[in-house]
TIKOLKOL-269657 format. One record per residue (C-alpha): residue in three letters; chain; x, y, z; residue number from 1. Coordinates in nm, 4 decimals. Each point is the difference from the previous one (the first is absolute). Layout:
// residues N
+---------+--------+----------+----------+----------+-----+
: residuo : cadena :       xx :       yy :       zz : num :
+---------+--------+----------+----------+----------+-----+
:     ALA :      A :        X :        Y :        Z : NUM :
...
+---------+--------+----------+----------+----------+-----+
This chain:
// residues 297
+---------+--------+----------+----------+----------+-----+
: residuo : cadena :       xx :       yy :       zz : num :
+---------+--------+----------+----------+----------+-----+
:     UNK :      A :  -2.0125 :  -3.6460 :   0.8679 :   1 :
:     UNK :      A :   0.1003 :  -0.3398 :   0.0775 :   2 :
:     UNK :      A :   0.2284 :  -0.0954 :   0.2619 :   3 :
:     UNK :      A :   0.3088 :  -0.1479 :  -0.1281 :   4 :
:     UNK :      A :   0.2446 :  -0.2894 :   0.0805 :   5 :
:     UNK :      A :   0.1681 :   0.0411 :   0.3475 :   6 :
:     UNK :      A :   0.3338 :   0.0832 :  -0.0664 :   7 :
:     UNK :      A :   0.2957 :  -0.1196 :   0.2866 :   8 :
:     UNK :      A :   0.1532 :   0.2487 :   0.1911 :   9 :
:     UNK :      A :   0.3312 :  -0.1824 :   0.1465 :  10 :
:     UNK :      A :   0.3203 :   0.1602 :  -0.1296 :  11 :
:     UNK :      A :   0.2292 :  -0.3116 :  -0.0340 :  12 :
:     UNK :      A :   0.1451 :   0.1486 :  -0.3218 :  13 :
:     UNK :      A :  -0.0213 :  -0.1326 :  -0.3793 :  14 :
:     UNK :      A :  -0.2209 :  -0.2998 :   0.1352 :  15 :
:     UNK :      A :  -0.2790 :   0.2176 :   0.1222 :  16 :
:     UNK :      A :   0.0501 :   0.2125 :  -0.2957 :  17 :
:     UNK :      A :  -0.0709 :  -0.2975 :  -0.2338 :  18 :
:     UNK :      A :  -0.2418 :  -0.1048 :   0.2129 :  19 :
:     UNK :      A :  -0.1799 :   0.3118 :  -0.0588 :  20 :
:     UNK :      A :   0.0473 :   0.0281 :  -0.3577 :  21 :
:     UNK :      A :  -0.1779 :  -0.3491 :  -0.0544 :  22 :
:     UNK :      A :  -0.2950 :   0.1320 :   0.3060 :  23 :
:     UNK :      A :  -0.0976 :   0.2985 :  -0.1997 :  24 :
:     UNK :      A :  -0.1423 :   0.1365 :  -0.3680 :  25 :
:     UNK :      A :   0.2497 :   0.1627 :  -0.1293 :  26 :
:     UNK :      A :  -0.0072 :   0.2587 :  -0.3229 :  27 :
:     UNK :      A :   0.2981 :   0.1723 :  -0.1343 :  28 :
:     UNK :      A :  -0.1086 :   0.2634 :  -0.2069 :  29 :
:     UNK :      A :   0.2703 :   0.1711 :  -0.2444 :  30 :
:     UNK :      A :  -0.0937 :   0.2822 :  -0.1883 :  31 :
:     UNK :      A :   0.2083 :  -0.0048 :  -0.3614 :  32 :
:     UNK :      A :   0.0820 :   0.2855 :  -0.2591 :  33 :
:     UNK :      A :   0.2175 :  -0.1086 :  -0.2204 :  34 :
:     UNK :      A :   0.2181 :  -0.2190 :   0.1960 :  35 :
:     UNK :      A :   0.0766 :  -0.2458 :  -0.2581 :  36 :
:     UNK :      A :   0.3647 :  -0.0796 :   0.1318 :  37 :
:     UNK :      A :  -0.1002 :  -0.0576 :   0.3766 :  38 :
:     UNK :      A :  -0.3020 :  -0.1422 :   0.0105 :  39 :
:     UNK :      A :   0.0883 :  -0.3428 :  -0.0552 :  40 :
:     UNK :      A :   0.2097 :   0.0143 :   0.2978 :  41 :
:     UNK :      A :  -0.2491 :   0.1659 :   0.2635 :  42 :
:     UNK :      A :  -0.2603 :  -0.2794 :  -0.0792 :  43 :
:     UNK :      A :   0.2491 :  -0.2820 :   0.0084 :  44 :
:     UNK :      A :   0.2179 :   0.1533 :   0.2800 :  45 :
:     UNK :      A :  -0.3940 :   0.0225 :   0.2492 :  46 :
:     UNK :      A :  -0.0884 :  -0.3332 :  -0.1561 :  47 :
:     UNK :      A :   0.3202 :  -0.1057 :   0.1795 :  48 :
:     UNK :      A :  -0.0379 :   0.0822 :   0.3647 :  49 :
:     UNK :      A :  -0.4232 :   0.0072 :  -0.0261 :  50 :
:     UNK :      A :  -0.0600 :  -0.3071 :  -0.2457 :  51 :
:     UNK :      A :  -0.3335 :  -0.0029 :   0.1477 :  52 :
:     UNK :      A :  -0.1212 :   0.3607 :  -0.0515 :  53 :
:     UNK :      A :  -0.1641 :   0.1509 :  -0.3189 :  54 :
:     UNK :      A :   0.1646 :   0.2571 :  -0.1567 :  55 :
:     UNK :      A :  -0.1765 :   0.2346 :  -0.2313 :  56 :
:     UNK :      A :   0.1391 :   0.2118 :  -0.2674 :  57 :
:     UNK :      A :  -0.1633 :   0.2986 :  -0.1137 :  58 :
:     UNK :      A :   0.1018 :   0.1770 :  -0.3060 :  59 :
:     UNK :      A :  -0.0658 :   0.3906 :  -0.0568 :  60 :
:     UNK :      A :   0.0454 :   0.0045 :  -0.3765 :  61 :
:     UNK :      A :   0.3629 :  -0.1035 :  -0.0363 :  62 :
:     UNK :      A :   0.1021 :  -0.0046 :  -0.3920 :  63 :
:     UNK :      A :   0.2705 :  -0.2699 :   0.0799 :  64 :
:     UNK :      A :  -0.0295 :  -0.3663 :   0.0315 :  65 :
:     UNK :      A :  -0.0681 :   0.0595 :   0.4363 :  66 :
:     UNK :      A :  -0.2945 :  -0.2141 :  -0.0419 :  67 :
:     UNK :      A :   0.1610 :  -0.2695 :  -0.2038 :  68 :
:     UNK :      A :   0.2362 :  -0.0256 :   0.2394 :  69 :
:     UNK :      A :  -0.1892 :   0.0107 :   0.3800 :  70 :
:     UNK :      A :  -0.2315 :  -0.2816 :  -0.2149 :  71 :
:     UNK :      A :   0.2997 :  -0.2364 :  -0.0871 :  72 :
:     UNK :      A :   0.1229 :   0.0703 :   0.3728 :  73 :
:     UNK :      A :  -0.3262 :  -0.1097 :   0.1174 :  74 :
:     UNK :      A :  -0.2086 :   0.2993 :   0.1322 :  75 :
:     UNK :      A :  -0.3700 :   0.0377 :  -0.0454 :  76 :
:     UNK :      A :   0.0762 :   0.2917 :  -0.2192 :  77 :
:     UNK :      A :  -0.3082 :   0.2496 :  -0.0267 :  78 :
:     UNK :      A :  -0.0289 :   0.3504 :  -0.1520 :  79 :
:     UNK :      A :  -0.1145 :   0.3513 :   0.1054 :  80 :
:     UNK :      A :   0.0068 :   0.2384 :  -0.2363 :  81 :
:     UNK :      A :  -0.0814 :   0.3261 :   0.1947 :  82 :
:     UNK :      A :   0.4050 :   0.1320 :   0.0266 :  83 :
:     UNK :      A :   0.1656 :   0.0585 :   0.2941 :  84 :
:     UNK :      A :   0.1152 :  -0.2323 :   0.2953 :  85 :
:     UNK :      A :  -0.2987 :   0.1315 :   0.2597 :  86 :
:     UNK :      A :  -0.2513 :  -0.0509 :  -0.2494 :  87 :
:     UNK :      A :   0.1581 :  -0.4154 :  -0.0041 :  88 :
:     UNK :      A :   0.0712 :  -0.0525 :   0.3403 :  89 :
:     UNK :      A :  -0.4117 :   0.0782 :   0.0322 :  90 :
:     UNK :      A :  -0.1060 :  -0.2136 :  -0.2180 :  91 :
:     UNK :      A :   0.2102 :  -0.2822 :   0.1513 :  92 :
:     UNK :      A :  -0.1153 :   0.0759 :   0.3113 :  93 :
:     UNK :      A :  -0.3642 :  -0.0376 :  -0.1244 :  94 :
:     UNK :      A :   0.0441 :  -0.2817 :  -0.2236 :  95 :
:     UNK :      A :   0.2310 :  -0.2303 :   0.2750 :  96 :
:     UNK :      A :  -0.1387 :  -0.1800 :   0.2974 :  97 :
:     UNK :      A :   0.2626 :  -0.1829 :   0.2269 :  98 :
:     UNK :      A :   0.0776 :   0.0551 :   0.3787 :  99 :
:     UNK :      A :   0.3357 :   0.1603 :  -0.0215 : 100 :
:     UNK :      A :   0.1317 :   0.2283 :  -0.3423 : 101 :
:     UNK :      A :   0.3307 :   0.0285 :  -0.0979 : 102 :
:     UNK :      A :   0.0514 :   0.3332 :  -0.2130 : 103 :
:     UNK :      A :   0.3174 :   0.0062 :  -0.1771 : 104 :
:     UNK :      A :   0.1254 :   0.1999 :  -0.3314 : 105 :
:     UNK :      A :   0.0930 :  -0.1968 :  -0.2955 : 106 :
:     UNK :      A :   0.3631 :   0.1454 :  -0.0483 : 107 :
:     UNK :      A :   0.1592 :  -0.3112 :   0.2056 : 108 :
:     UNK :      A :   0.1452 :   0.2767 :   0.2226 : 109 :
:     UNK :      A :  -0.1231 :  -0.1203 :   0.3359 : 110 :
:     UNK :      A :   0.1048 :  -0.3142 :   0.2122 : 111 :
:     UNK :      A :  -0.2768 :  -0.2965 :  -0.0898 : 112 :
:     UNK :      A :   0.1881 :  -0.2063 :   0.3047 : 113 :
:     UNK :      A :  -0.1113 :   0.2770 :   0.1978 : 114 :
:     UNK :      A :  -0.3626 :  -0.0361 :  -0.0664 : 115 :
:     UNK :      A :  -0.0495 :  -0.3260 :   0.2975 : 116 :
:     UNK :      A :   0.1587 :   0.2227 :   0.2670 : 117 :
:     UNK :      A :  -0.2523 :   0.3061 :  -0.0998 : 118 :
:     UNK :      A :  -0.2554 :  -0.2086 :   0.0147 : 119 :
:     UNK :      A :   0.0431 :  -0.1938 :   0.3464 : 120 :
:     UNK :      A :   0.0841 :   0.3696 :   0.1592 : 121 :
:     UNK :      A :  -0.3391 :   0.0841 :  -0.1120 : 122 :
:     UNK :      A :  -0.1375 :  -0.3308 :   0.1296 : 123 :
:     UNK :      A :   0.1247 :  -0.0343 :   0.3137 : 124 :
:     UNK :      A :   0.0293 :   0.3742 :   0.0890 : 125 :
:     UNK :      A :  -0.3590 :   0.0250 :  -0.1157 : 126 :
:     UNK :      A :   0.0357 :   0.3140 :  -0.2081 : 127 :
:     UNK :      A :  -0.1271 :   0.0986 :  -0.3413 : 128 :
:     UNK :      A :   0.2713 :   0.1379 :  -0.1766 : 129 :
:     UNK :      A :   0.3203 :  -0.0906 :  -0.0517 : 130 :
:     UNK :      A :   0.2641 :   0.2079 :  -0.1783 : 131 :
:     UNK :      A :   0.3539 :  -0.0808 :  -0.1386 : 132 :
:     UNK :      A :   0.2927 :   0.2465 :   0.1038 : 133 :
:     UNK :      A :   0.2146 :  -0.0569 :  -0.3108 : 134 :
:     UNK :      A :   0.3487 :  -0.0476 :   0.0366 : 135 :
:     UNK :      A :   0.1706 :   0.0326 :  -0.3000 : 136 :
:     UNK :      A :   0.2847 :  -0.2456 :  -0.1057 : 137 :
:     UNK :      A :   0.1218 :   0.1660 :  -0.3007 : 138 :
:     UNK :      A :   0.1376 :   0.3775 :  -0.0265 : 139 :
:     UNK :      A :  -0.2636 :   0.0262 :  -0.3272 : 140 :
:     UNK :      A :  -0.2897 :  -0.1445 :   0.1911 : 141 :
:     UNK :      A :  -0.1936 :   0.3190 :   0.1774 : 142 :
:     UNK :      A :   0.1193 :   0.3390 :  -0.2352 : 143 :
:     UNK :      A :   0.0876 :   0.2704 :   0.2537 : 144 :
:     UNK :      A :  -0.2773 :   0.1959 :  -0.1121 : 145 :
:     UNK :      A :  -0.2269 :  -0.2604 :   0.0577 : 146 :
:     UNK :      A :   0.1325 :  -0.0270 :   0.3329 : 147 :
:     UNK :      A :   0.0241 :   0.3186 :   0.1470 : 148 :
:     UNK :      A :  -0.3811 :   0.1032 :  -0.1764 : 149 :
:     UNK :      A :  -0.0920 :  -0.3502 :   0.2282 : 150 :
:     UNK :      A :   0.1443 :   0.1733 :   0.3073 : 151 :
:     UNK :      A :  -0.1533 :   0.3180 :  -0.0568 : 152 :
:     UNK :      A :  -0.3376 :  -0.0997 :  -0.0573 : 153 :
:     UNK :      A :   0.0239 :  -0.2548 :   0.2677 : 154 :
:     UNK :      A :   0.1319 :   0.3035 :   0.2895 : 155 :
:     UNK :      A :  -0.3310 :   0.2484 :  -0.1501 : 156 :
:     UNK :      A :  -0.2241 :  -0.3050 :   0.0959 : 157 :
:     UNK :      A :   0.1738 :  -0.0233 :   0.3190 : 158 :
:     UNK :      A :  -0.0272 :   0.3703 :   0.0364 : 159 :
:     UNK :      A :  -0.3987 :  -0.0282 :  -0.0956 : 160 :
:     UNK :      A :  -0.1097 :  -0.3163 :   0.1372 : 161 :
:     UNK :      A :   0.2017 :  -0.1005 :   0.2935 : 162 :
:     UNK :      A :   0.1907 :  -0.3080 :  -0.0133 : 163 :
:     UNK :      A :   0.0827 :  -0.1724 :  -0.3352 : 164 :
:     UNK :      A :   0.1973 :  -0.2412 :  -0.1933 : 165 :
:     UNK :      A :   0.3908 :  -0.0574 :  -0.0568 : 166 :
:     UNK :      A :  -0.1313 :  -0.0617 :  -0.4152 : 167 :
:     UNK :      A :  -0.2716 :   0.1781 :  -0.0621 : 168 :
:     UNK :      A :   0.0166 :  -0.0644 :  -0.3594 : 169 :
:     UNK :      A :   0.0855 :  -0.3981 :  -0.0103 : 170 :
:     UNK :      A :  -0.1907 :  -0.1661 :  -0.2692 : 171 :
:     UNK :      A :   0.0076 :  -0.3329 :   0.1897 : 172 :
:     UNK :      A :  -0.2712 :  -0.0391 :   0.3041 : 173 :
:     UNK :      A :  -0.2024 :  -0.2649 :   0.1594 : 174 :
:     UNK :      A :  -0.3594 :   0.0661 :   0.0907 : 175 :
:     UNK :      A :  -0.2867 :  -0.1922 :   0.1968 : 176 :
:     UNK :      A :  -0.3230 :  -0.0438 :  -0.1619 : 177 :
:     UNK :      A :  -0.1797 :   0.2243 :   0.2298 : 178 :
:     UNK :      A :   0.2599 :   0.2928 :  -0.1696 : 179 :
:     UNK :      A :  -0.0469 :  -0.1006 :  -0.3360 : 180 :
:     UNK :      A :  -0.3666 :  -0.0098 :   0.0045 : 181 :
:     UNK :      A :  -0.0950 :   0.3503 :   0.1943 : 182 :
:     UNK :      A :   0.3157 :   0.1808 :  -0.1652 : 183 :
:     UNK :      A :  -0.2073 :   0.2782 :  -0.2502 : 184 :
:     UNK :      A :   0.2906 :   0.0497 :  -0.2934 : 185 :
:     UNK :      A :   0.0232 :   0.3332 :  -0.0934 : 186 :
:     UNK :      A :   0.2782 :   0.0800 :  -0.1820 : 187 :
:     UNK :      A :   0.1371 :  -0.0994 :  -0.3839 : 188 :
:     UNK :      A :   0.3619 :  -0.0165 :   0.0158 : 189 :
:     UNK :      A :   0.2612 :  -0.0315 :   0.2162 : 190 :
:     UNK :      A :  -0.1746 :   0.1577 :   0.2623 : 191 :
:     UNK :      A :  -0.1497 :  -0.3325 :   0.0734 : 192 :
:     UNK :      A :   0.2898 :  -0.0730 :   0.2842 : 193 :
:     UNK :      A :  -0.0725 :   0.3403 :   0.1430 : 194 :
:     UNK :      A :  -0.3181 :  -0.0742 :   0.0395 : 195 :
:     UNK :      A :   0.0350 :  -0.3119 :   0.1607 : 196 :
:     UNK :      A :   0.1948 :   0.1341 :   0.2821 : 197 :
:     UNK :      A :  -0.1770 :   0.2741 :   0.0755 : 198 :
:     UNK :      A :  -0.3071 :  -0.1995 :   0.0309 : 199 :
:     UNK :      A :   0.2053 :  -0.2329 :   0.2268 : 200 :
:     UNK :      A :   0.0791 :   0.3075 :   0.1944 : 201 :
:     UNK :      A :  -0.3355 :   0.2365 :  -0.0026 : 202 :
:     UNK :      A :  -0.1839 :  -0.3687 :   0.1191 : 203 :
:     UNK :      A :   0.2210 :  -0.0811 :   0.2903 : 204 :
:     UNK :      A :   0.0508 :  -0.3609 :  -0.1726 : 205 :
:     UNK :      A :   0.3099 :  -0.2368 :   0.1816 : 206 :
:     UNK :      A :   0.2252 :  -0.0035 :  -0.3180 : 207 :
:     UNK :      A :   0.3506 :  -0.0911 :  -0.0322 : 208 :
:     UNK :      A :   0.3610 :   0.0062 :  -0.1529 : 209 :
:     UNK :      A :   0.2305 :  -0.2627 :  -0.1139 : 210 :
:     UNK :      A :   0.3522 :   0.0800 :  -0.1198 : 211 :
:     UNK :      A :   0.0228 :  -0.1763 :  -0.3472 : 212 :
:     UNK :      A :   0.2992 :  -0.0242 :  -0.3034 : 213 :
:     UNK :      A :  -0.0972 :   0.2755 :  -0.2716 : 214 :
:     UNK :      A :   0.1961 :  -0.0886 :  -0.3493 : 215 :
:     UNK :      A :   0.0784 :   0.1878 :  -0.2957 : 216 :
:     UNK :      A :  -0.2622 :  -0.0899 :  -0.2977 : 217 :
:     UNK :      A :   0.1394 :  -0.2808 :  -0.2682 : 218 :
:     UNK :      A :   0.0964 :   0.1451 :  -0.3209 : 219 :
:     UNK :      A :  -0.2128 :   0.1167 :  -0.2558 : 220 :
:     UNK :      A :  -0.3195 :   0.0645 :   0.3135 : 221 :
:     UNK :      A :  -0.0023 :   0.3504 :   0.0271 : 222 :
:     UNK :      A :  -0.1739 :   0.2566 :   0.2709 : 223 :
:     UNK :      A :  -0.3624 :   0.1636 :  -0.0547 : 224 :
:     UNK :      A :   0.0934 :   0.2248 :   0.2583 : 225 :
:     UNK :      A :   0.0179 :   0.3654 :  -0.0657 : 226 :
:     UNK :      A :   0.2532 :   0.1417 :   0.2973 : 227 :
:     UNK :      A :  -0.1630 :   0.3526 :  -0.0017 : 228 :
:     UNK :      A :  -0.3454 :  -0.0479 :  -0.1884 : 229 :
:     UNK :      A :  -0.0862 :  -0.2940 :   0.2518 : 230 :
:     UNK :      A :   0.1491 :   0.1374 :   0.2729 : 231 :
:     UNK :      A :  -0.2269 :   0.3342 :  -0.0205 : 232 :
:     UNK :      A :  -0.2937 :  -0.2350 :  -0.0522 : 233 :
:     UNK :      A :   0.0790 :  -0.1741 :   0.3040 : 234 :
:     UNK :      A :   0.0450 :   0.3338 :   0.1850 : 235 :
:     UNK :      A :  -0.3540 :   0.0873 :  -0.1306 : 236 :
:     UNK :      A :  -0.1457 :  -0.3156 :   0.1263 : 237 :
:     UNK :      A :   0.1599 :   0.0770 :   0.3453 : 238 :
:     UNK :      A :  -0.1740 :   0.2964 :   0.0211 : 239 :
:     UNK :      A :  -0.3594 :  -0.0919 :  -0.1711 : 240 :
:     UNK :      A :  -0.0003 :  -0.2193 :   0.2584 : 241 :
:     UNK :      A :   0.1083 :   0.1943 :   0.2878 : 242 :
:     UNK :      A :  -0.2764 :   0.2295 :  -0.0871 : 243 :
:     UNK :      A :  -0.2345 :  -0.2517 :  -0.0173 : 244 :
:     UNK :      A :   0.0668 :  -0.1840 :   0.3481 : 245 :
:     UNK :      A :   0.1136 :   0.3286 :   0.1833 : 246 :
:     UNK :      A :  -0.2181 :   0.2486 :  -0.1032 : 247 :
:     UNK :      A :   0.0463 :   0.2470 :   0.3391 : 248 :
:     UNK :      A :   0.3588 :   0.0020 :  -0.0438 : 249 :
:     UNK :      A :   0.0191 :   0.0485 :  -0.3443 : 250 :
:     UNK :      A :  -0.2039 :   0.2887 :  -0.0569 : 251 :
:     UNK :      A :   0.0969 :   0.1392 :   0.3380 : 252 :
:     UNK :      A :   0.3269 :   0.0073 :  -0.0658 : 253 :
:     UNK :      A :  -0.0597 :   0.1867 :  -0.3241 : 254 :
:     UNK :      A :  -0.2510 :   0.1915 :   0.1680 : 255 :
:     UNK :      A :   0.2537 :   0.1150 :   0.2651 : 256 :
:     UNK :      A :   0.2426 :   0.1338 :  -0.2699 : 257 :
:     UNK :      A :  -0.1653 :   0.1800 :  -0.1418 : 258 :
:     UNK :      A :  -0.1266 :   0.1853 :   0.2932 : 259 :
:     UNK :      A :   0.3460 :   0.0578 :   0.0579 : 260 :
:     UNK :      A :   0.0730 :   0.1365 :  -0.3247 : 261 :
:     UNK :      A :  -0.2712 :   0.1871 :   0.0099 : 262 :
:     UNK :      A :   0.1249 :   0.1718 :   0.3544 : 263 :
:     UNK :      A :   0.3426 :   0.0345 :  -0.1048 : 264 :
:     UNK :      A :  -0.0963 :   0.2012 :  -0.3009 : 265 :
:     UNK :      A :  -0.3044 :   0.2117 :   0.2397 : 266 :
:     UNK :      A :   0.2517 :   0.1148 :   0.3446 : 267 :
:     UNK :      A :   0.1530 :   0.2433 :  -0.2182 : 268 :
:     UNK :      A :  -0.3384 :   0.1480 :  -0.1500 : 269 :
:     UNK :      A :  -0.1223 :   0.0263 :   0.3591 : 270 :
:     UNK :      A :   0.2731 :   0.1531 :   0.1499 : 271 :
:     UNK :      A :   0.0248 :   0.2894 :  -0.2939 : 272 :
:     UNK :      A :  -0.3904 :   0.0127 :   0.0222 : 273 :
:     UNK :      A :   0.0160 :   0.0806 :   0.3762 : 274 :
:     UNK :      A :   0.2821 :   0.2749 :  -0.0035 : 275 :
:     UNK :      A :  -0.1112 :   0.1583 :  -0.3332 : 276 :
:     UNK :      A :  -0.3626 :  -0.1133 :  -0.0279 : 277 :
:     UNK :      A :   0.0571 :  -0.0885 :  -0.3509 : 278 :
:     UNK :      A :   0.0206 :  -0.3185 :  -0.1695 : 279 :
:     UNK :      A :   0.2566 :   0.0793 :  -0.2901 : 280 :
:     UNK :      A :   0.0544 :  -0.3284 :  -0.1241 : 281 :
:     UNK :      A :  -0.3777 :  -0.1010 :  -0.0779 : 282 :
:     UNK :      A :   0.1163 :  -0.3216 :  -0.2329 : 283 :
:     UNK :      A :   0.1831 :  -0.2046 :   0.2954 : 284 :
:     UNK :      A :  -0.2981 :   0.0914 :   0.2181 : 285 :
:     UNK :      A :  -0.2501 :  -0.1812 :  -0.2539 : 286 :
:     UNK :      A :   0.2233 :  -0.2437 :  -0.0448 : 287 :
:     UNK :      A :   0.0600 :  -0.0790 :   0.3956 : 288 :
:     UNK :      A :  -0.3679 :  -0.0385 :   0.0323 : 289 :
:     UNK :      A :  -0.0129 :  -0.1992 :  -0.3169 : 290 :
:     UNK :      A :   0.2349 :  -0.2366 :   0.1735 : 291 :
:     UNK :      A :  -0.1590 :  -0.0140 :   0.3688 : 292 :
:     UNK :      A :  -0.3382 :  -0.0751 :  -0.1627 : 293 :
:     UNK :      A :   0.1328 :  -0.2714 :  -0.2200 : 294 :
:     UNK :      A :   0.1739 :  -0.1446 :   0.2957 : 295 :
:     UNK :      A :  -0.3795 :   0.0375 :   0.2012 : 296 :
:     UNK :      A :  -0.1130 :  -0.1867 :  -0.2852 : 297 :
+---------+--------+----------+----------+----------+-----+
């Protein structure tokens, strides 16, 4: 891999921001479905603050006129037609070579002024993530069940994996190369942001957060996002993956229930067997051992 352009590190505000913008490749990468009223204004709105970056729009099979519009906006517009965000975001991370990547949704819900402050943080800090804490300006911006499934997946990664992030589930993140190049996609759908942080996490990588405006969608955009269906595939995710990078503690901890079960249900077997010398209740007995060899397993 080659080495890319050194980057300054001063923090003298918007000048060293700019200054960094014009140092660096940049790639915003927007994955689209259906986002035929919003489009328009994500490309123009990045094209705004990061004239000189390339942003690329790939459609997943939208059946509205998305691709008409990120092309009149000015996007490279490009197409995958495997469904479901995960399966995009890998391809763009295949397909696009630049220094730093901008990943943003096509909704026009996040903060495109935002995007030169994410981006010196993960300059000058020297990290390889950076997430955006949304901070929503509108009442109809972030649904309550949105929210409090964000903060409940977010505390069970806390709970799993230590320390995490404020928005787990942001949809607007800057990465280094060196992220976007070794990070193995696994996921289809909106796991994709799950998966990103918990590869952050599992790797020890120096990520960070940046507190950005989160707006309510423009009319006639609408969400892909299925509060419960998502959220239990996100869930799943979390704990594929747990199992995956903590093997010991998963199966040990499942291991070490049922033990317990099976104990629970054998003291009062034992205790009949040794004052009668019987063993009346023969069915919890196979059962307890059932469990404690299941839990050897």
């Amino acid at each position: 891999m080659g080495r890319g352009p050194m980057l300054p590190t001063d923090d003298t505000g918007a000048d060293s921001r700019a200054e960094i913008a014009r140092a660096a490749r940049i790639a915003i990468l927007v994955p689209c479905y259906n986002e035929e009223a919003a489009i328009g204004k994500v490309v123009a709105d990045f094209r705004a603050v990061l004239p000189d970056a390339g942003i690329y729009v790939y459609d997943n099979n939208s059946t509205d006129r998305t691709v008409e519009a990120a092309t009149t906006a000015g996007a490279v517009v490009r197409r995958e037609l495997h469904q479901g965000k995960g399966r995009v975001v890998r391809r763009m991370f295949t397909d696009i070579d630049a220094d730093i990547y901008v990943l943003v949704d096509g909704d026009a819900t996040y903060d495109a002024p935002s995007a030169p402050a994410m981006i010196a943080c993960l300059v000058q800090d020297r990290l390889d993530m950076v997430c955006a804490i949304r901070v929503d300006r509108e009442e109809a911006a972030y649904r309550r069940g949105h929210r409090f499934g964000n903060r409940l997946l977010t505390g069970f990664v806390a709970m799993v994996f230590g320390e995490t992030f404020t928005d787990m589930l942001s949809g607007y993140r800057v990465f280094t190369r060196r992220f976007v190049k070794s990070f193995p996609v696994l996921s289809g759908g909106f796991e994709i942001e799950t998966e990103l942080t918990i590869h952050a996490l599992e790797l020890e990588l120096p990520v960070g957060e940046v507190k950005t405006p989160y707006y309510s969608r423009p009319e006639g955009s609408a969400s892909k996002l299925n509060t419960w269906r998502d959220g239990f595939r996100i869930l799943r995710t979390i704990v594929k993956l747990y199992r995956s990078e903590r093997p010991l503690s998963f199966f040990g901890a499942m291991g070490t229930s049922l033990a317990i079960m099976s104990i629970g249900l054998a003291i009062p077997i034992v205790v009949t067997y040794f004052r009668e010398g019987l063993v009346p209740r023969l069915p919890t007995a196979v059962l307890s051992t059932g469990l404690i060899v299941l839990g050897a397993f």
